[in-house]
C-alpha positions as CSV (number, residue, x, y, z in Angstrom):
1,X,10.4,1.7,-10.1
2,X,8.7,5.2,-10.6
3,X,6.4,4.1,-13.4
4,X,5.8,0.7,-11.4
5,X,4.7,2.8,-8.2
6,X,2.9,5.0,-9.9
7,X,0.5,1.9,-11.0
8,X,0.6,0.7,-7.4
9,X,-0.7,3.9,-6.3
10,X,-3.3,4.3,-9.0
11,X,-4.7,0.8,-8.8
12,X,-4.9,1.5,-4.5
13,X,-6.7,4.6,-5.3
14,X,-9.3,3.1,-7.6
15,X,-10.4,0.6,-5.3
16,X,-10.7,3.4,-2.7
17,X,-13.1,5.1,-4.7
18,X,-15.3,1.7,-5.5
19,X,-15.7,1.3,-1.7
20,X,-17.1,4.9,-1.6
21,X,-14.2,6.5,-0.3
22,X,-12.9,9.9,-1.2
23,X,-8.9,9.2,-1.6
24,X,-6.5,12.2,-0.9
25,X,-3.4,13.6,-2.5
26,X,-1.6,12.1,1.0
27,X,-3.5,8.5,0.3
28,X,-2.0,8.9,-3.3
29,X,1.5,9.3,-1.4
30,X,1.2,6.9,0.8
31,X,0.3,4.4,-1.6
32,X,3.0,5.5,-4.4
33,X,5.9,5.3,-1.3
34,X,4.5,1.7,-0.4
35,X,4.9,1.0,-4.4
36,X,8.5,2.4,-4.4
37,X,9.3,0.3,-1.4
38,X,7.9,-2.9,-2.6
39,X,9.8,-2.4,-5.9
40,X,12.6,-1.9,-4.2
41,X,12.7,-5.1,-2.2
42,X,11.9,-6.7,-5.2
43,X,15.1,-5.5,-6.9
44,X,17.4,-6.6,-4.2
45,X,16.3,-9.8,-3.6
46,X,15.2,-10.8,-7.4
47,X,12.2,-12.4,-5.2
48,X,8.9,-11.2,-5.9
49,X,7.2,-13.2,-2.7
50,X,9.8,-10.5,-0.7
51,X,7.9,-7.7,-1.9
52,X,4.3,-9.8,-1.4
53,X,5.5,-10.2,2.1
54,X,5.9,-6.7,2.2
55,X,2.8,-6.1,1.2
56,X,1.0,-8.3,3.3
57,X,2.7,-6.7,6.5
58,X,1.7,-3.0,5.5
59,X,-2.3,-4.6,4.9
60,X,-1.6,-6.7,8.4
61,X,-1.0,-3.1,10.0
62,X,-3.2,-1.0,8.9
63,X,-5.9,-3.5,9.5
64,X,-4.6,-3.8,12.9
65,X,-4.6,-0.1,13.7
66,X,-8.3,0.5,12.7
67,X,-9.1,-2.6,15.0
68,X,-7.1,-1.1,17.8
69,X,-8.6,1.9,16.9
70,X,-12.0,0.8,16.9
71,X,-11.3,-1.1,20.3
72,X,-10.1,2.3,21.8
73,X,-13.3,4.1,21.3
């Protein structure tokens, strides 16, 4: 799991910094806890579309708080 969200969080980080964003230590965390999470739901259910649903719900939310964010402005 560690090694796994380690990867997660790298790969996240990367494709911050080819948008031309600076990633922080706390993005890193962030990113490395959603990979330890996603692993983990993987585990239980031995399903990998649980952890892609997972996924897909984080992406769903923080798209939906920069909208909100942007609409609050």
């Amino acid at each position: 799991m560690l090694i796994s969200a380690v990867i997660f969080a790298m790969f996240h980080i990367n494709s911050l910094k080819q948008s031309g964003f600076m990633p922080e230590i706390s993005n890193l965390l962030i990113y490395f806890i959603l990979g330890m999470g996603c692993a983990y739901v993987y585990l239980r259910t031995n399903n990998i579309v649980s952890a892609i649903v997972l996924h897909m719900f984080w992406n769903v939310s923080i798209v939906g708080g920069i909208i909100s964010g942007i609409a609050h402005r």
